[in-house]
C-alpha positions as CSV (number, residue, x, y, z in Angstrom):
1,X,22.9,-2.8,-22.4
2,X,20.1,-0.7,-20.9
3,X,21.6,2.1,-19.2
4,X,18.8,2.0,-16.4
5,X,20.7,-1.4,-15.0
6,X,24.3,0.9,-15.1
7,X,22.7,3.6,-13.2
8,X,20.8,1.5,-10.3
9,X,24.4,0.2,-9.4
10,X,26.9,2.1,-8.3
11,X,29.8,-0.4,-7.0
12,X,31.4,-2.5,-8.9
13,X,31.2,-5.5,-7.4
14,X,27.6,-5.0,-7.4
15,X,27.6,-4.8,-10.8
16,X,29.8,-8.0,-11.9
17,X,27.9,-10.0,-9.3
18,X,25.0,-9.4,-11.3
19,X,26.1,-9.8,-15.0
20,X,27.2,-13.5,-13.8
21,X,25.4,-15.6,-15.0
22,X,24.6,-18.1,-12.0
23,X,23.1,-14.9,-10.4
24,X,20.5,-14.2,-13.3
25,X,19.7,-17.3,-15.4
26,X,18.5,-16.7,-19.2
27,X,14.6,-16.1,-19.2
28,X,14.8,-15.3,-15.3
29,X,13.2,-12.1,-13.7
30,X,14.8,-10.8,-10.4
31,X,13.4,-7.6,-8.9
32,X,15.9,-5.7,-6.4
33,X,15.5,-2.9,-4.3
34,X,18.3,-0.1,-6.0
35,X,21.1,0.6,-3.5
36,X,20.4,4.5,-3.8
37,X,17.2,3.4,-1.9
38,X,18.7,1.0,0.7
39,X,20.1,3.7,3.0
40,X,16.3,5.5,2.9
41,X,15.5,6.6,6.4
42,X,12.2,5.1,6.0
43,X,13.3,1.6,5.2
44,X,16.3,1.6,7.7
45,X,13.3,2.1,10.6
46,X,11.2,-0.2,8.9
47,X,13.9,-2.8,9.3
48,X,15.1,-1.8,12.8
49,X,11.1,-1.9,14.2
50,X,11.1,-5.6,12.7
51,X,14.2,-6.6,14.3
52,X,13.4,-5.3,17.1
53,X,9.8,-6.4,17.0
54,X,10.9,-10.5,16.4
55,X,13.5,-10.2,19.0
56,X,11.1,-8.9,21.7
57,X,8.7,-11.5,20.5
58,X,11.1,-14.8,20.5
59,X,12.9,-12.9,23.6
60,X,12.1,-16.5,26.0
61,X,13.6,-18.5,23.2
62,X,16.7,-16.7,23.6
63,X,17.2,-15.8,19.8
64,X,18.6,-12.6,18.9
65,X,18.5,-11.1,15.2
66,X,20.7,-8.8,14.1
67,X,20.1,-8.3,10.4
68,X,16.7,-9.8,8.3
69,X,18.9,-10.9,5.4
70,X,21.1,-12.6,7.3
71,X,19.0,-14.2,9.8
72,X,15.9,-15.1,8.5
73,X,17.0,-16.9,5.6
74,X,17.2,-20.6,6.6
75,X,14.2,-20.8,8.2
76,X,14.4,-20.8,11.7
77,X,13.3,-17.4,12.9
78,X,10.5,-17.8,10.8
79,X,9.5,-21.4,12.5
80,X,10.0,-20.3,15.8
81,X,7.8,-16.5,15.4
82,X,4.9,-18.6,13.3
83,X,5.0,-21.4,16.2
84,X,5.3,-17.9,18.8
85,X,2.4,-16.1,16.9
86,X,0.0,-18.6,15.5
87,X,0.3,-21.2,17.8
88,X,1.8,-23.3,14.7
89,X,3.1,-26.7,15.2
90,X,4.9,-27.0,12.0
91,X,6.0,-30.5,10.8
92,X,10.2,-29.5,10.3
93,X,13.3,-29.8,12.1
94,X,14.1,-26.7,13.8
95,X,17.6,-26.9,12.4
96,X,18.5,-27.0,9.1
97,X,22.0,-27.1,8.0
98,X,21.9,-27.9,3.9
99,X,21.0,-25.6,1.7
100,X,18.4,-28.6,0.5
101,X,17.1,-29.2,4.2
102,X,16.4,-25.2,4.2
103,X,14.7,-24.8,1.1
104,X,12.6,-28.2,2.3
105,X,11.7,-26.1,5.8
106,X,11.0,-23.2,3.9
107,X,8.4,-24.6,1.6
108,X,6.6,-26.1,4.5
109,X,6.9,-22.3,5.8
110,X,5.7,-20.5,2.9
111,X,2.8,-23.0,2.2
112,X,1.5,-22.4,6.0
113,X,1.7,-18.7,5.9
114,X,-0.3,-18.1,2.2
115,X,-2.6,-20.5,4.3
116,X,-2.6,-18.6,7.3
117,X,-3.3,-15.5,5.1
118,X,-5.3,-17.2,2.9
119,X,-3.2,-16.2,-0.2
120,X,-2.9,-17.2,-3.4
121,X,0.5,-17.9,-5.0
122,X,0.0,-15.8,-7.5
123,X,-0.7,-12.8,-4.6
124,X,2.5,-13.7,-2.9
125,X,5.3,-11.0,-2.6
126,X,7.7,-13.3,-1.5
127,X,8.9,-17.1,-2.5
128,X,11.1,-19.8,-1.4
129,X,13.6,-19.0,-3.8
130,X,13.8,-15.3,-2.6
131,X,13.9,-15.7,0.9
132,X,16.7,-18.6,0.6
133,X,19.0,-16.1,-1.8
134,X,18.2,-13.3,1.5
135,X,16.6,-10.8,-0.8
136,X,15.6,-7.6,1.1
137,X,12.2,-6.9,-0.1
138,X,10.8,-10.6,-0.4
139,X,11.9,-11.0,3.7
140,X,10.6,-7.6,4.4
141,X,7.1,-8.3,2.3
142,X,6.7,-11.8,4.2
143,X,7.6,-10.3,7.8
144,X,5.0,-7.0,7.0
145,X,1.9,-9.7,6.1
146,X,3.0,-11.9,9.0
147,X,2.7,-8.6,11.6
148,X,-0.5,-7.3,9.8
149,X,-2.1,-11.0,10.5
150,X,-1.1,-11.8,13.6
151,X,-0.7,-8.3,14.7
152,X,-2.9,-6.1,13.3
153,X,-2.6,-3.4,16.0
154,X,1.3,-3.5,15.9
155,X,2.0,0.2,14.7
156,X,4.4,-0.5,11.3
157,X,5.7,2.6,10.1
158,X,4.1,3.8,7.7
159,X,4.5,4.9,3.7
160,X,7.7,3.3,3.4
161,X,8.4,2.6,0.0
162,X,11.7,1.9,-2.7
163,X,12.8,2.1,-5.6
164,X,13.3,-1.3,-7.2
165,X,14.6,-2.6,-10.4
166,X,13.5,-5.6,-12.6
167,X,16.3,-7.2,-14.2
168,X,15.5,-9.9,-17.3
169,X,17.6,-11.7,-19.6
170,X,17.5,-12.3,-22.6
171,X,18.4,-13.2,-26.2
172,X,19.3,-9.7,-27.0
173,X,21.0,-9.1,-23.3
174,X,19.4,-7.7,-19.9
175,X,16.3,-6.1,-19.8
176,X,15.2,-4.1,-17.3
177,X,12.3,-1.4,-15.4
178,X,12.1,0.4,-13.2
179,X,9.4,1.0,-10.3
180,X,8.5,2.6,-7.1
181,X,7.0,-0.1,-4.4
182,X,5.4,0.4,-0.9
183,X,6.6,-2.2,1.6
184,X,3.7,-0.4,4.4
185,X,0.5,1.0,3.6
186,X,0.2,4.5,2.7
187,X,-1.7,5.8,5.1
188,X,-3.4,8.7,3.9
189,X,-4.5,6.4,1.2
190,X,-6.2,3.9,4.0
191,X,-7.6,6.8,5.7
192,X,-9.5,8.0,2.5
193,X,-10.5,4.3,1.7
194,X,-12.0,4.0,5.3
195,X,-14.1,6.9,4.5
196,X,-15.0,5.1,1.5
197,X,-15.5,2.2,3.1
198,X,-18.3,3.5,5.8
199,X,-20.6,4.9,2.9
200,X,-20.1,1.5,0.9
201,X,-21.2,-0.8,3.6
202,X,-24.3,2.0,4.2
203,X,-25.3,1.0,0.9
204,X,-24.6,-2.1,0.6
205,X,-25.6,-3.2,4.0
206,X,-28.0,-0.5,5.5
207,X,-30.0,0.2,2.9
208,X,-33.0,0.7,5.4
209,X,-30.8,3.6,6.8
210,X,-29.9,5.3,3.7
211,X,-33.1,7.7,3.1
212,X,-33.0,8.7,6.7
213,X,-29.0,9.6,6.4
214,X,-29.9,11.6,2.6
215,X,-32.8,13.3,4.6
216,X,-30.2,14.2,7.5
217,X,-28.1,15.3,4.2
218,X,-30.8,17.5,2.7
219,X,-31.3,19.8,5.8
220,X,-28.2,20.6,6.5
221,X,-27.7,21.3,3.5
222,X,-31.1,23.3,3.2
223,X,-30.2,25.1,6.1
224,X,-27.4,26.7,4.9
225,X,-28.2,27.6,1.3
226,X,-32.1,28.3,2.3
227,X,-30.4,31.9,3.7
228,X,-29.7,32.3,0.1
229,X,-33.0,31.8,-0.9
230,X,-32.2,27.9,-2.2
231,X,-34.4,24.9,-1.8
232,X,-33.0,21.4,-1.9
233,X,-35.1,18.6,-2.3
234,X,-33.2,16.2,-4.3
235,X,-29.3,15.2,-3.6
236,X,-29.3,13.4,-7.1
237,X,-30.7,15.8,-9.6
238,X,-29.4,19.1,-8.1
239,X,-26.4,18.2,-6.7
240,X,-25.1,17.4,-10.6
241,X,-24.4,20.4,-12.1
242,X,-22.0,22.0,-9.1
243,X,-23.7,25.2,-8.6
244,X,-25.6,24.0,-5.0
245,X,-22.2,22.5,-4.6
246,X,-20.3,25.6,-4.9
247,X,-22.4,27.8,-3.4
248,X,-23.0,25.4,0.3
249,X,-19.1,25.4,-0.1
250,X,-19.1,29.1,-0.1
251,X,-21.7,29.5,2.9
252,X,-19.6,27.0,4.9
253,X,-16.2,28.0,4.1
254,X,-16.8,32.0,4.3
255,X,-15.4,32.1,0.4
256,X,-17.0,34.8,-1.5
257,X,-17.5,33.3,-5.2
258,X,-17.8,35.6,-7.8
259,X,-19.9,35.2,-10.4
260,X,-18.0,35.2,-13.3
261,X,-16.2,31.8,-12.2
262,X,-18.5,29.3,-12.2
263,X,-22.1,29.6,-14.1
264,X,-24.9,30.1,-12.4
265,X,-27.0,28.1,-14.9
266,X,-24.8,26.1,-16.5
267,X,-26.2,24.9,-20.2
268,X,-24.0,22.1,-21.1
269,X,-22.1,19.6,-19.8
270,X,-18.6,21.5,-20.0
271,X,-20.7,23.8,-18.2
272,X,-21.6,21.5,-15.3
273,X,-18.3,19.9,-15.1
274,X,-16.6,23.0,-15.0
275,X,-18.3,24.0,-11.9
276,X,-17.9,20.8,-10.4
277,X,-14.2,20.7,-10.5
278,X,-13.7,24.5,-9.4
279,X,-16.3,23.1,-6.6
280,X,-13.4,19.9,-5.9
281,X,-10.8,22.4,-5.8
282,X,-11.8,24.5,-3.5
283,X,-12.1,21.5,-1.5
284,X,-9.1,20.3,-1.7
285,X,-7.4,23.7,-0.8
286,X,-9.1,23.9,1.8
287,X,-8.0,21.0,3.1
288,X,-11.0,19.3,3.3
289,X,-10.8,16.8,0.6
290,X,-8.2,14.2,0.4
291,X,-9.1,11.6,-2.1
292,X,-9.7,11.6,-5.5
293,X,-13.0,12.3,-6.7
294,X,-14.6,12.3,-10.4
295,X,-15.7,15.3,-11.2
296,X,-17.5,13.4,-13.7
């Protein structure tokens, strides 16, 4: 047995429900979040900020959750905060007792939300199955893309992630791998793809602005390496090789570069890219660059 699947449980009962097999059937994946990563501060205020968040929303309907596995599995928190949200009349009885009248009321669920979000299945973090069995991560996947749609401006917390396993059986035993997930966006990872977002949509959309924003580009940078007797006229061509790179880097940042760490006039490519990643790392360091950037 892989000794992965023996280290991600540490009770055992855990374990033994597991190795059952109406738990895990042959040729079936199942990914779990491990226990060591249950108690995570993170994902305990994740959870608490959603239960609190549907209960102030369905607060005039008089329901009350107290745990997302618990409650959320048969179906009707999820009617009643689609119904609250979306305005959705959803064609289900708002009361399901059989386990087949649930799974019924919660494929009419999942089909309107993937519509609602305008999802694929294949894109879908989350299923019937999964939600019905009160699986942690599914419920918390679906409640986080229901709050981002409806609510964009709700403030999630952020860069909470877990540790999950993949468990798989089969001819030769269980199978499994491990992975690290984000449930929220990492949000220094947004923030850089914003910033790559705005110059994107310049090109791709204001094209008509672009030579006015590279001329705005070339005098401030002009202006600063012009004290050390530098003219730049072209971003493209003498931007490549690091060294006007480097040096405006220097004039802005108060570094003193000596000479013997980048070259001057570099005569290769290793040359060029040797600058320019020296160029990136000062960056970086300095706190002023916080995506990754090809030096190539």
């Amino acid at each position: 047995m892989d000794p992965d699947f023996l280290n991600a449980f540490t009770q055992p009962s855990t374990l033994d429900r597991f190795l059952t097999e109406d738990v895990i059937a042959k040729g079936e994946k199942r990914k779990l979040i491990k226990p060591t990563s249950r108690n995570s501060p993170k994902l305990e205020e994740l959870k608490l900020f959603l239960i609190e968040w549907i209960n102030r929303t369905l607060k005039e309907e008089h329901i009350v959750v107290k745990s997302l596995e618990e409650d959320l599995f048969d179906g009707l928190v999820l009617h009643h905060l689609l119904e609250n949200l979306g305005s959705l009349k959803l064609d289900v009885d708002k009361i399901a007792l059989t386990e087949k009248k649930q799974r019924q009321k919660l494929s009419v669920i999942m089909e309107a939300v993937a519509k609602c979000l305008q999802l694929e299945e294949s894109q879908l973090k989350w299923s019937v199955e999964s939600i019905l069995a009160k699986d942690l991560l599914s419920t918390l996947h679906l409640l986080v893309a229901i709050a981002k749609h409806f609510k964009p401006n709700l403030a999630l917390p952020p860069n909470v992630q877990v540790e999950t396993i993949t468990i798989e059986t089969t001819s030769t035993g269980l199978k499994t791998s491990n992975a690290v997930e984000y449930i929220t966006e990492n949000k220094e990872n947004v923030e850089a793809q914003s910033k790559d977002d705005a110059f994107d949509e310049l090109f791709s959309c204001a094209p008509d602005k672009l030579d006015a924003v590279k001329k705005a580009l070339l005098q401030f940078v002009d202006k600063h390496v012009g004290k050390l007797g530098l003219n730049v006229r072209d971003i493209e061509s003498q931007f490549s090789d690091g060294v006007i790179l480097l040096l405006l880097t220097g004039q802005l940042e108060g570094y003193f570069l000596n000479l013997r760490s980048f070259f001057l006039t570099p005569a290769s490519t290793t040359e060029m890219l040797h600058n320019v990643n020296l160029a990136l790392d000062l960056l970086a360091e300095g706190g002023l660059l916080n995506f990754p950037v090809n030096s190539e």
